[in-house]
DSSP file (Angstrom, degrees, kcal/mol; ACC not computed):
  #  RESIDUE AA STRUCTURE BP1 BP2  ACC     N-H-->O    O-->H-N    N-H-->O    O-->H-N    TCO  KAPPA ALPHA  PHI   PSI    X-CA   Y-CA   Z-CA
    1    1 A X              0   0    0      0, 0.0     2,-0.2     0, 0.0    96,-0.0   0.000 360.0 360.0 360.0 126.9    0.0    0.0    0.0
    2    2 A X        -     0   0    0     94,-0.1    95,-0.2   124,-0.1     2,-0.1  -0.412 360.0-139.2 -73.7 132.2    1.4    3.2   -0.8
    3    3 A X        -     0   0    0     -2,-0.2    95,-2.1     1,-0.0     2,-0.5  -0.481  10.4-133.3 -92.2 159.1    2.3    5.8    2.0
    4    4 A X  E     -a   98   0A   0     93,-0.2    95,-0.2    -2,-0.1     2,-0.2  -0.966  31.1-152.8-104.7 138.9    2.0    9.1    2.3
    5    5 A X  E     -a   99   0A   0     93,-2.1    95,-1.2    -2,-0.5     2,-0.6  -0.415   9.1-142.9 -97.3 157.7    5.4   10.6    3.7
    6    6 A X        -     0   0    0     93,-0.2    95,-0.1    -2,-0.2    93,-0.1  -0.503  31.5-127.7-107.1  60.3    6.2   13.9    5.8
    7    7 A X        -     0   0    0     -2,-0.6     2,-0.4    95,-0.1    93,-0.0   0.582  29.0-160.5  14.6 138.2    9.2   15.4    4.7
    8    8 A X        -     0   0    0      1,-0.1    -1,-0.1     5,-0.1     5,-0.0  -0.905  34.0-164.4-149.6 127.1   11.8   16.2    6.8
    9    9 A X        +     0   0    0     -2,-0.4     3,-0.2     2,-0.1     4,-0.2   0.653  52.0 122.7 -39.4 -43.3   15.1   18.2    7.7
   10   10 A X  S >  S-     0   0    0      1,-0.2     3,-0.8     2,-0.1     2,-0.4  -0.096  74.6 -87.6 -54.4 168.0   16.5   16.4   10.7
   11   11 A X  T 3  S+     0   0    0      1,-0.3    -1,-0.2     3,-0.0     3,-0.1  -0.565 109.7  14.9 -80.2 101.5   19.8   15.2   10.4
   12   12 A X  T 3  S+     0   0    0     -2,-0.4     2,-0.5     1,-0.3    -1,-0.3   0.358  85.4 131.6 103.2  -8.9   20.2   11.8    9.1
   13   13 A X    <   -     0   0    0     -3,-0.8     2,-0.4    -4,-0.2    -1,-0.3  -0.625  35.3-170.7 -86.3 139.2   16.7   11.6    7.6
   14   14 A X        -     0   0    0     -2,-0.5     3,-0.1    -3,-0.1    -5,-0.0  -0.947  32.4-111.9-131.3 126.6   16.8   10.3    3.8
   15   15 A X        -     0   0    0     -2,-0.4     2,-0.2     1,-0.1     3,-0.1  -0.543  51.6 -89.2 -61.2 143.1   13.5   10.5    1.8
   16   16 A X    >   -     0   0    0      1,-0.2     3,-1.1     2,-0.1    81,-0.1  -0.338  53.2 -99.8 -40.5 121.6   12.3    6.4    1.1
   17   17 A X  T 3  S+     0   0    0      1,-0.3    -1,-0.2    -2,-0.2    -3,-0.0  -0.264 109.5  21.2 -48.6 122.3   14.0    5.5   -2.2
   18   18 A X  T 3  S+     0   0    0      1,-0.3    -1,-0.3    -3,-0.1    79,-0.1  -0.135  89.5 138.4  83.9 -33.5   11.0    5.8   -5.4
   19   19 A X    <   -     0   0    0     -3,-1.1     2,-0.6     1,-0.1    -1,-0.3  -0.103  52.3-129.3 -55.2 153.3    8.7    8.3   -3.2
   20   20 A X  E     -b   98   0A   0     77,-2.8    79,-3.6    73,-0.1     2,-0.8  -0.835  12.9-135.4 -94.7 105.1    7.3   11.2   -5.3
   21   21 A X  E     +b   99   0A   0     -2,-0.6     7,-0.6    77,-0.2    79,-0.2  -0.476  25.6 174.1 -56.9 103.0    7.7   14.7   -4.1
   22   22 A X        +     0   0    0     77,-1.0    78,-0.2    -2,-0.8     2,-0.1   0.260  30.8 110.4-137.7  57.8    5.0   16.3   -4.4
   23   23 A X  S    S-     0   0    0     76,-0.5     5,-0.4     1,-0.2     2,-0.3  -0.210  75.7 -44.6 -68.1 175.1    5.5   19.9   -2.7
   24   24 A X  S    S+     0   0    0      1,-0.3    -1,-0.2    -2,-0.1     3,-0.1  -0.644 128.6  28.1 -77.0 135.8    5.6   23.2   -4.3
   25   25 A X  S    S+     0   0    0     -2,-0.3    -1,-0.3     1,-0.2     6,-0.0  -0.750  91.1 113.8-102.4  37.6    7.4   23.5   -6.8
   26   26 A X  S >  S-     0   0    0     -3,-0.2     3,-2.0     1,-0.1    -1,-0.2  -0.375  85.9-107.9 -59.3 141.7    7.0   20.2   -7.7
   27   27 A X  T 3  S+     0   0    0      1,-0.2    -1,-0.1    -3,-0.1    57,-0.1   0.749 122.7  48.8 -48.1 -16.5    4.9   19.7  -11.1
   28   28 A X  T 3  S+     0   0    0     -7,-0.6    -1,-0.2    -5,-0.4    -4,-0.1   0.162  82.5 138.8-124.6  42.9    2.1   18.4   -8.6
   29   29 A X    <   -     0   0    0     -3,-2.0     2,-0.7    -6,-0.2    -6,-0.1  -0.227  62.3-111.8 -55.8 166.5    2.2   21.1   -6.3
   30   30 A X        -     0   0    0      1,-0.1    -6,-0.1     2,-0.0    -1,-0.1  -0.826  23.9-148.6-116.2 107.4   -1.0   22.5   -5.0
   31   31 A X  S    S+     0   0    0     -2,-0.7    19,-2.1    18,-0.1     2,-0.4   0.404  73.3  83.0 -56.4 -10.7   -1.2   26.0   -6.4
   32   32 A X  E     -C   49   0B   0     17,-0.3    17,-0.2    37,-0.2     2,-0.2  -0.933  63.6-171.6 -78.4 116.5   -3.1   27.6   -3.5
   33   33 A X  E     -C   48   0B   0     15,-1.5    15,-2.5    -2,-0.4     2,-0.3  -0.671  27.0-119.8-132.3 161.6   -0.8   28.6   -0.8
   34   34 A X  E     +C   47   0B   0     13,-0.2     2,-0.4    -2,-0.2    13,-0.2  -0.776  30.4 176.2-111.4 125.1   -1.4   29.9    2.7
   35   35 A X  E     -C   46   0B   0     11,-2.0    11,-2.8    -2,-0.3     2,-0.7  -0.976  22.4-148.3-137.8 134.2    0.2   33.9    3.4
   36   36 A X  E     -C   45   0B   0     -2,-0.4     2,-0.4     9,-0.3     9,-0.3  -0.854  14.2-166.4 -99.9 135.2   -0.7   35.0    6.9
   37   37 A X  E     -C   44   0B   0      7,-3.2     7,-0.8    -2,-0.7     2,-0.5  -0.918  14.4-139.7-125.7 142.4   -1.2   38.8    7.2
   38   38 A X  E     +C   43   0B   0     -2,-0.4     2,-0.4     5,-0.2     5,-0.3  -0.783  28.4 168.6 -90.6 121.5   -1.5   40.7   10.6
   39   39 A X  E >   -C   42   0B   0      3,-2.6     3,-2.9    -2,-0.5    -2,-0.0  -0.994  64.9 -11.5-140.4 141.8   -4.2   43.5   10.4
   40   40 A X  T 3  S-     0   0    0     -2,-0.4     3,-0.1     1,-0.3    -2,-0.0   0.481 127.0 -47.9  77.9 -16.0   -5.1   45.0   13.6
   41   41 A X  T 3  S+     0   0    0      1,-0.2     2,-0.5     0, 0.0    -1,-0.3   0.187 117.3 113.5 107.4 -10.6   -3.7   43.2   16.0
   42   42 A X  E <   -C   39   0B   0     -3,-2.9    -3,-2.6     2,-0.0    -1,-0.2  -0.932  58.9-136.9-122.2 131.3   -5.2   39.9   14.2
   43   43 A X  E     -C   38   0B   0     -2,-0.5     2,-0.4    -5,-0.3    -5,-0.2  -0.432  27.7-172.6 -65.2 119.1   -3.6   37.3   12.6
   44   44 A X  E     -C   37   0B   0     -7,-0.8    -7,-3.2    -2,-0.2     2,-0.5  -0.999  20.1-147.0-135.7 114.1   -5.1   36.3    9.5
   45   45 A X  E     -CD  36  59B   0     14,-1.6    14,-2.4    -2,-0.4     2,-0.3  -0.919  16.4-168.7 -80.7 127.2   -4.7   33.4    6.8
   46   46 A X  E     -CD  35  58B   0    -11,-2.8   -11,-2.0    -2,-0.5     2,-0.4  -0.943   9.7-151.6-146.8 121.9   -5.3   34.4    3.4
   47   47 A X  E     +CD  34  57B   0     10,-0.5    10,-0.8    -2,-0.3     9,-0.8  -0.856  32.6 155.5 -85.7 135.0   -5.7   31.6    0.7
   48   48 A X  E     -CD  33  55B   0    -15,-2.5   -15,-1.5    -2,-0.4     7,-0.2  -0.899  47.1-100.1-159.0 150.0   -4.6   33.0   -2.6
   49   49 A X  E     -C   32   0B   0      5,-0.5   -17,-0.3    -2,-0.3     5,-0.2  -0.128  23.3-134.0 -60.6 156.5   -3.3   31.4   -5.7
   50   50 A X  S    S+     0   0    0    -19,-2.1    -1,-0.1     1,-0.2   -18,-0.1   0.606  98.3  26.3-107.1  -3.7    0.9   31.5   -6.4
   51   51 A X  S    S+     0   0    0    -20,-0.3    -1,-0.2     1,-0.1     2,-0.1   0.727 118.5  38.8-106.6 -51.1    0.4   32.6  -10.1
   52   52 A X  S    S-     0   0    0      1,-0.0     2,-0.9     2,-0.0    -1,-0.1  -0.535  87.3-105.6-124.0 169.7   -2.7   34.5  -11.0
   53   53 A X  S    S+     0   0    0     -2,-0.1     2,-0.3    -5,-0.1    -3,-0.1  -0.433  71.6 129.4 -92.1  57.9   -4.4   37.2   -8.6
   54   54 A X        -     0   0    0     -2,-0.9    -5,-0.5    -5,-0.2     2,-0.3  -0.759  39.7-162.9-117.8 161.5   -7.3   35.0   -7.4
   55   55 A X  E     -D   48   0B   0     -2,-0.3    -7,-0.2    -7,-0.2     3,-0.1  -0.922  13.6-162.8-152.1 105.6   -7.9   34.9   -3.6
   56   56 A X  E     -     0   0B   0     -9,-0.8     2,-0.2    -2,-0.3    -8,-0.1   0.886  60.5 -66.1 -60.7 -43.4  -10.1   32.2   -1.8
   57   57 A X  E     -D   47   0B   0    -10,-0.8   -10,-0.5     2,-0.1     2,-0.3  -0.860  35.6-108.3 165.2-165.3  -10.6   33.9    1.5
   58   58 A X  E     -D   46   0B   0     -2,-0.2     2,-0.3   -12,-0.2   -12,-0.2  -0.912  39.6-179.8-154.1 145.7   -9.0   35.2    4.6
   59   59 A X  E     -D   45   0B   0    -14,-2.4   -14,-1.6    -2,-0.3    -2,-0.1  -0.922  36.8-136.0-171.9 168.1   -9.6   33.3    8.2
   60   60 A X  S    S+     0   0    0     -2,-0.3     2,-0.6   -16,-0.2    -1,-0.1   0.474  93.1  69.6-100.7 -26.1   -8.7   33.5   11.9
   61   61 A X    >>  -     0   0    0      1,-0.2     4,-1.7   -16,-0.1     3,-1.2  -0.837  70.0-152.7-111.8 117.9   -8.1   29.8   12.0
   62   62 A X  H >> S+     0   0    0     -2,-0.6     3,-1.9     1,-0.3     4,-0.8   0.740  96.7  59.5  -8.0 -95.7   -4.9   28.0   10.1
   63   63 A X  H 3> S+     0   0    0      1,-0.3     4,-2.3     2,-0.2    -1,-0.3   0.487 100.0  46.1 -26.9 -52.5   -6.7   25.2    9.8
   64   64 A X  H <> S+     0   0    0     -3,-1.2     4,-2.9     2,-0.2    -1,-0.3   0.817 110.1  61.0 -44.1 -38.9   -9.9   26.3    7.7
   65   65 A X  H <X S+     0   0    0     -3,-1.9     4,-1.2    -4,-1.7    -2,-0.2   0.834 105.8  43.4 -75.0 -34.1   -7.5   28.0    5.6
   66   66 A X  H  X S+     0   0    0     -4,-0.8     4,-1.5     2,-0.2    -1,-0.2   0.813 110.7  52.0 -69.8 -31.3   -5.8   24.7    4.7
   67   67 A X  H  X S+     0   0    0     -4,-2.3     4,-2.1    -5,-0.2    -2,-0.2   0.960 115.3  51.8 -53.2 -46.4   -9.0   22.6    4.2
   68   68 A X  H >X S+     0   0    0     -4,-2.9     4,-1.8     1,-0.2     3,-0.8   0.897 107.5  43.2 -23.7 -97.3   -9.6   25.6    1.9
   69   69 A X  H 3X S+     0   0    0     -4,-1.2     4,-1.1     1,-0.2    -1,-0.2   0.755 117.4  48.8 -20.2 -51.9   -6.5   25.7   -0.1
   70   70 A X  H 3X S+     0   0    0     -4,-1.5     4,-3.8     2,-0.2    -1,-0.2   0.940 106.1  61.1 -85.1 -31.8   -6.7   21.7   -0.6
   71   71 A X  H <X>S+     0   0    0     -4,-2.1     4,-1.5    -3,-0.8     5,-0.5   0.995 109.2  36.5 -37.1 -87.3  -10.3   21.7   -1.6
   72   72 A X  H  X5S+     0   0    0     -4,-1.8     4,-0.8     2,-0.3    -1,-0.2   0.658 107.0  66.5 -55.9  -6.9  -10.1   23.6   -4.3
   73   73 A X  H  X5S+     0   0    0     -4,-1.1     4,-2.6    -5,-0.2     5,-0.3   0.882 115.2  33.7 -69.2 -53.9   -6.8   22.1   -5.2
   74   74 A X  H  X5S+     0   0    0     -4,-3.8     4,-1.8     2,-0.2    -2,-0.3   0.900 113.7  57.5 -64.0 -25.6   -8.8   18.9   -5.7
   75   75 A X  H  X5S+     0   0    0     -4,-1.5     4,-0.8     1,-0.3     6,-0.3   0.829 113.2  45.7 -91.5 -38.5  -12.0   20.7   -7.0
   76   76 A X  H  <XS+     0   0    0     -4,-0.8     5,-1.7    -5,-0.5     6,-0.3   0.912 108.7  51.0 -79.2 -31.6   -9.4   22.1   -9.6
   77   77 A X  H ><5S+     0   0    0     -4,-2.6     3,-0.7     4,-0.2     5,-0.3   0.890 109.6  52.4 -50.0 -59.2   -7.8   18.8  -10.4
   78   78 A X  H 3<5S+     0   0    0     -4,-1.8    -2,-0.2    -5,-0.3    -3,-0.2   0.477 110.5  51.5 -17.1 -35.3  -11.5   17.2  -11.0
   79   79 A X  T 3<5S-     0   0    0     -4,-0.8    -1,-0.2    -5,-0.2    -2,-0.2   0.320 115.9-106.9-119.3  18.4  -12.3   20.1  -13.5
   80   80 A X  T < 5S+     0   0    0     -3,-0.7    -3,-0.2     4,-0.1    -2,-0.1   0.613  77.3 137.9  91.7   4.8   -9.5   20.0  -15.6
   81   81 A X      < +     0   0    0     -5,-1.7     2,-0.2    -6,-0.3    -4,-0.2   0.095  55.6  77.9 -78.4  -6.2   -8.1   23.4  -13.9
   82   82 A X  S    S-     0   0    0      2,-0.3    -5,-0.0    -5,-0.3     3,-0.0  -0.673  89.5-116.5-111.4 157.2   -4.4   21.9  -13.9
   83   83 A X  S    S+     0   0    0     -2,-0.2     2,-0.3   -56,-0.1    -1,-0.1   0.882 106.1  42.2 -79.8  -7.0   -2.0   21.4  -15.9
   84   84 A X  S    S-     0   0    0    -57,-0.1    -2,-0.3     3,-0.0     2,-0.2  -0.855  82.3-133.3-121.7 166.9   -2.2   17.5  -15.5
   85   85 A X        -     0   0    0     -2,-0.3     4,-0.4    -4,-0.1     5,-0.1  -0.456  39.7 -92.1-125.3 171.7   -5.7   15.8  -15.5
   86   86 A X  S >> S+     0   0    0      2,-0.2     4,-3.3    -2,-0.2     3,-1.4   0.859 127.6  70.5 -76.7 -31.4   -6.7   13.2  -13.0
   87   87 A X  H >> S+     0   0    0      1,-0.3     3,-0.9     2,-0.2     4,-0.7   0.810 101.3  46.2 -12.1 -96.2   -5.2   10.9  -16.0
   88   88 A X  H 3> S+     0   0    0      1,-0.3     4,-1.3     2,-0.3     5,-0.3   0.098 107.6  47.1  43.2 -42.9   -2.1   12.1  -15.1
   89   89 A X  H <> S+     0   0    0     -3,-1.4     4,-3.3    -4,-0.4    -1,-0.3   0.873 114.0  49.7-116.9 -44.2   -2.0   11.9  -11.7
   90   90 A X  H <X S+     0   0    0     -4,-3.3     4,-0.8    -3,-0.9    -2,-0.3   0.733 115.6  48.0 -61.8 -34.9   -3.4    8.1  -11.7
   91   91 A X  H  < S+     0   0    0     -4,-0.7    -2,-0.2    -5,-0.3    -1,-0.2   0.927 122.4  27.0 -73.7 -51.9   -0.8    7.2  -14.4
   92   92 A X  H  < S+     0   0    0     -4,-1.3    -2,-0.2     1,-0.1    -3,-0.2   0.888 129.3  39.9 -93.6 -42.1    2.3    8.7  -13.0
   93   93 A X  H >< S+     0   0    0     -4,-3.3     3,-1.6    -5,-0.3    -3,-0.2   0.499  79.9 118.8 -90.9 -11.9    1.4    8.4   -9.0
   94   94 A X  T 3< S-     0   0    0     -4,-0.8    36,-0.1     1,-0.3     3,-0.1  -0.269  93.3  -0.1 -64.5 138.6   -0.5    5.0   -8.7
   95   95 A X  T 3  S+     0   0    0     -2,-0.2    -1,-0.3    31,-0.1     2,-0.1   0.821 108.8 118.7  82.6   2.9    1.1    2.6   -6.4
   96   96 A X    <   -     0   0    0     -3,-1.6     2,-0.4   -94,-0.1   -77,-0.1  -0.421  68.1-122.6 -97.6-170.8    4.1    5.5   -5.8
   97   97 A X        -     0   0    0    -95,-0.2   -77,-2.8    -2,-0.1     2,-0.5  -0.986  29.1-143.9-108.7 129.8    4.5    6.7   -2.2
   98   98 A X  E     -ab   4  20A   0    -95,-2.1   -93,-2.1    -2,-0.4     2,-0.6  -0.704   8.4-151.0-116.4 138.3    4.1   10.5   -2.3
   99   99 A X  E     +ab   5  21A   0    -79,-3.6   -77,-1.0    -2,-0.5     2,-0.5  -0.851  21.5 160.8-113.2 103.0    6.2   13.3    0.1
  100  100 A X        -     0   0    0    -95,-1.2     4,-0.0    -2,-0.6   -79,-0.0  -0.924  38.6-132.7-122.8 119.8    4.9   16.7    1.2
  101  101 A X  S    S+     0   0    0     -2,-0.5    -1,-0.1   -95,-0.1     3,-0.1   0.994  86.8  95.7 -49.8 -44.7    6.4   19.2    4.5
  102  102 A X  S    S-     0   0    0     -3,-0.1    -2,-0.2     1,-0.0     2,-0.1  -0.013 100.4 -99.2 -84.3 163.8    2.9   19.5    5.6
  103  103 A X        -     0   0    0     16,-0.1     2,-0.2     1,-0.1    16,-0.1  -0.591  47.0-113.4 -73.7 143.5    1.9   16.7    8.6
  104  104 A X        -     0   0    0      1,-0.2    -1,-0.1  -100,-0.2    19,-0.1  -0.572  40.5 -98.6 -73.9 126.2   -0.1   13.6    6.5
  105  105 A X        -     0   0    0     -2,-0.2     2,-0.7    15,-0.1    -1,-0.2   0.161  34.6-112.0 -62.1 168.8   -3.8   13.5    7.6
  106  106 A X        -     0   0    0      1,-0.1     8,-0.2    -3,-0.1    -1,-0.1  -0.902  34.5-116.5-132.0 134.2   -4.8   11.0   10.0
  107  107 A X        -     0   0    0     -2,-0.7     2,-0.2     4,-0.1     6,-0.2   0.396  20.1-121.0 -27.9 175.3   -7.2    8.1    8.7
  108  108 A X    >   -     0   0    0      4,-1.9     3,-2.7     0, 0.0    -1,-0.1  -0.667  43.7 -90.2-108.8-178.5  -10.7    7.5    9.9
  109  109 A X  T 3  S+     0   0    0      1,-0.3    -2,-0.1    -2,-0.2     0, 0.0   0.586 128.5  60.9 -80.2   6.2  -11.3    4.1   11.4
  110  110 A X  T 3  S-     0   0    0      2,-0.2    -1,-0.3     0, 0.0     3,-0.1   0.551 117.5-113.7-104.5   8.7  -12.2    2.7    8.3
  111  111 A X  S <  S+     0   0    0     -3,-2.7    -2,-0.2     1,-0.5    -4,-0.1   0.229  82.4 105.6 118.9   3.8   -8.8    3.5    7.1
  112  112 A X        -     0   0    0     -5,-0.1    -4,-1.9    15,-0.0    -1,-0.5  -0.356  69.2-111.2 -90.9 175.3  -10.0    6.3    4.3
  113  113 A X        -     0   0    0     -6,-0.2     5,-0.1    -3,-0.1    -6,-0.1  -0.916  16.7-119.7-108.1 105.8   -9.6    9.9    4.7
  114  114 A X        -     0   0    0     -2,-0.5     4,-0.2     1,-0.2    -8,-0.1  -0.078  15.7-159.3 -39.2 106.8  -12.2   12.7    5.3
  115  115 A X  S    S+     0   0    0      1,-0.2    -1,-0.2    24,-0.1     3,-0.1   0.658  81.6  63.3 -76.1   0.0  -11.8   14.7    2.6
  116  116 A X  S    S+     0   0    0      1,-0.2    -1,-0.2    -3,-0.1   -45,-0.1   0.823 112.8  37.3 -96.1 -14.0  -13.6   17.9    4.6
  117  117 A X  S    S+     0   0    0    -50,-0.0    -1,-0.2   -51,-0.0     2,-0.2   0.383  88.8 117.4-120.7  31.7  -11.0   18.0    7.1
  118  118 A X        -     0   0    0     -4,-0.2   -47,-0.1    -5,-0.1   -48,-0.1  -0.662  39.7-171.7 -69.0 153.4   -8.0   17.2    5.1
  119  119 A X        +     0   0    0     -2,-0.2     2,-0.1   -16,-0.1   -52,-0.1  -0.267  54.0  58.8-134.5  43.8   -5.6   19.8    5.1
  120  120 A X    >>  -     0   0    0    -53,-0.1     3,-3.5   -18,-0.1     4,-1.1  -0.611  64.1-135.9 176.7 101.6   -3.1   19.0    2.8
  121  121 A X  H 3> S+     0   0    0      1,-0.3     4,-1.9     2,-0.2   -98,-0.0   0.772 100.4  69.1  -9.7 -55.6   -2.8   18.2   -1.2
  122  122 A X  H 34 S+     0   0    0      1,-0.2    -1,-0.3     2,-0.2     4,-0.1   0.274  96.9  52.8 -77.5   3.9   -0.5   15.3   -0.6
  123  123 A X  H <4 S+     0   0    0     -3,-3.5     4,-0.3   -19,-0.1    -1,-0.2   0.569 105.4  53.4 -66.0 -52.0   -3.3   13.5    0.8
  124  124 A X  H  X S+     0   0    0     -4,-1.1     4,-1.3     1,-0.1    -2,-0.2   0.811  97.5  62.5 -68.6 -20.5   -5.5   14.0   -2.0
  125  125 A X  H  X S+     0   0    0     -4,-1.9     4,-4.7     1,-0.2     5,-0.3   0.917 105.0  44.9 -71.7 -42.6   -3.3   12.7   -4.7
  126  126 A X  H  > S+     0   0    0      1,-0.2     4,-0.6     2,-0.2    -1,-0.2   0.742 106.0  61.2 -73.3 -10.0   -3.0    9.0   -3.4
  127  127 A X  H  4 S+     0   0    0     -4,-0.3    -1,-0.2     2,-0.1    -2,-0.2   0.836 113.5  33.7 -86.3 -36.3   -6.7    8.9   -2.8
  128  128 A X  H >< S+     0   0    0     -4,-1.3     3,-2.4     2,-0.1    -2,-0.2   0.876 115.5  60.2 -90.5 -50.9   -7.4    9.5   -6.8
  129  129 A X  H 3< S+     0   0    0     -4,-4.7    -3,-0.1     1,-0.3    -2,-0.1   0.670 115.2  32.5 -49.6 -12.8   -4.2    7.4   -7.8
  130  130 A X  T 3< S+     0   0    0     -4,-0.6     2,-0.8    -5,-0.3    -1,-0.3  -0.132  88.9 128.0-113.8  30.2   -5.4    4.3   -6.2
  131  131 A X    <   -     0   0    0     -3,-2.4    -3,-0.1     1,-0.1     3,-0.0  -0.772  44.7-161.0 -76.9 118.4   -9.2    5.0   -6.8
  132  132 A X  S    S+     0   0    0     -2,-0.8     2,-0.4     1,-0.1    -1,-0.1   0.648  73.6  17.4 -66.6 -21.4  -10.4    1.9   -8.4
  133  133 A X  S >> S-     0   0    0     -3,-0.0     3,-1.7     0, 0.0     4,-0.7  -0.963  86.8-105.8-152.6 177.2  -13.5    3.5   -9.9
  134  134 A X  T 34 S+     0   0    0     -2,-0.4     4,-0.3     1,-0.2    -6,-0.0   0.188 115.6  57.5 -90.0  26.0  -14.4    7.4  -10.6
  135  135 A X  T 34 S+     0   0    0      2,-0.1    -1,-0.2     3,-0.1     4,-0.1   0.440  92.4  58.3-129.8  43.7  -16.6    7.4   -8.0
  136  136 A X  T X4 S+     0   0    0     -3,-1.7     3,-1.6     2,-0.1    -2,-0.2   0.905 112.9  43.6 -71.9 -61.6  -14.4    6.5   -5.6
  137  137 A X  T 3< S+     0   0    0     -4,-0.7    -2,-0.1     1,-0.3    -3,-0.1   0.593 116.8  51.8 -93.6 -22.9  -12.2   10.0   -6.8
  138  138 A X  T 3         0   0    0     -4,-0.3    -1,-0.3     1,-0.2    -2,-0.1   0.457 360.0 360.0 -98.0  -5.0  -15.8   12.0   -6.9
  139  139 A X    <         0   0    0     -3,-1.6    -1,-0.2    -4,-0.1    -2,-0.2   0.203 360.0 360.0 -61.0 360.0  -17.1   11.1   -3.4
C-alpha cells in the first residue's frame, strides 16, 4: 500500500527510495498557498493562488485555511483546472509513495480519509491514484 510521507530536515533523515515529491514547486504542487497577514492586532490566513491574482478567502483559523486551499486544489484537479488531469496523476502516481512538508492526515477508522477535514494536497493525490473506480475519486 502506498504511503504518504512527511518530509523532513533532521539530520540523518533520507526520503524512502522511489517516493514522489510532491510539494511546491513540484509539477504536482498545490497551487493555493497559505500567506498569513497581521491586520489590527489579528492574525489572518489568506488563501490565494501563487500565479494568478485570485484569492479564496482570509480566516482566523490556520486550519480552515488549509481545508480551503486543498479543496479547491482537488476541486481544480477534478475540473481540468491543472496542468495535468486526474489521468495524469493516476498514471504517474499510482502505487508510488508520495512526500509533502505539511503533517499527512490522520485516517478514519475505516482507514480512508475525510476529505472535509484534510488539510493538505499530498493526501488528495493517493486517494485518486489508487481510486479503483471514478466514483471513488468523486465522493
Amino acid at each position: 500500500m502506498p504511503e504518504r510521507i512527511q518530509l523532513r530536515r533532521t539530520k540523518g533523515w533520507r526520503k524512502p527510495e522511489g517516493a514522489i515529491v510532491v510539494s511546491r514547486p513540484s509539477r504536482w504542487g498545490n497551487p493555493w498557498c497559505i500567506v498569513v497577514e497581521r491586520s489590527r492586532g489579528r492574525t489572518w490566513y489568506c488563501v490565494r493562488h501563487v500565479t494568478e491574482e485570485r484569492r479564496l478567502g482570509s480566516f482566523s483559523v490556520p486550519e480552515h485555511a488549509r481545508q480551503t486551499a486543498t479543496r479547491q486544489y482537488y476541486s481544480d484537479l477534478v475540473n481540468d483546472r491543472l496542468p495535468y488531469s486526474v489521468d495524469d496523476v493516476e498514471r504517474e502516481l499510482a502505487g508510488r509513495d508520495v512526500a509533502c512538508w505539511c503533517p499527512p492526515a490522520v485516517p478514519c477508522r475505516n482507514g480512508r480519509i475525510d476529505f472535509w477535514r484534510v488539510q493538505c494536497h499530498a493526501d488528495v493525490l493517493p486517494e485518486i491514484a489508487n481510486a479503483t473506480t471514478e466514483s471513488e475519486v468523486t465522493a
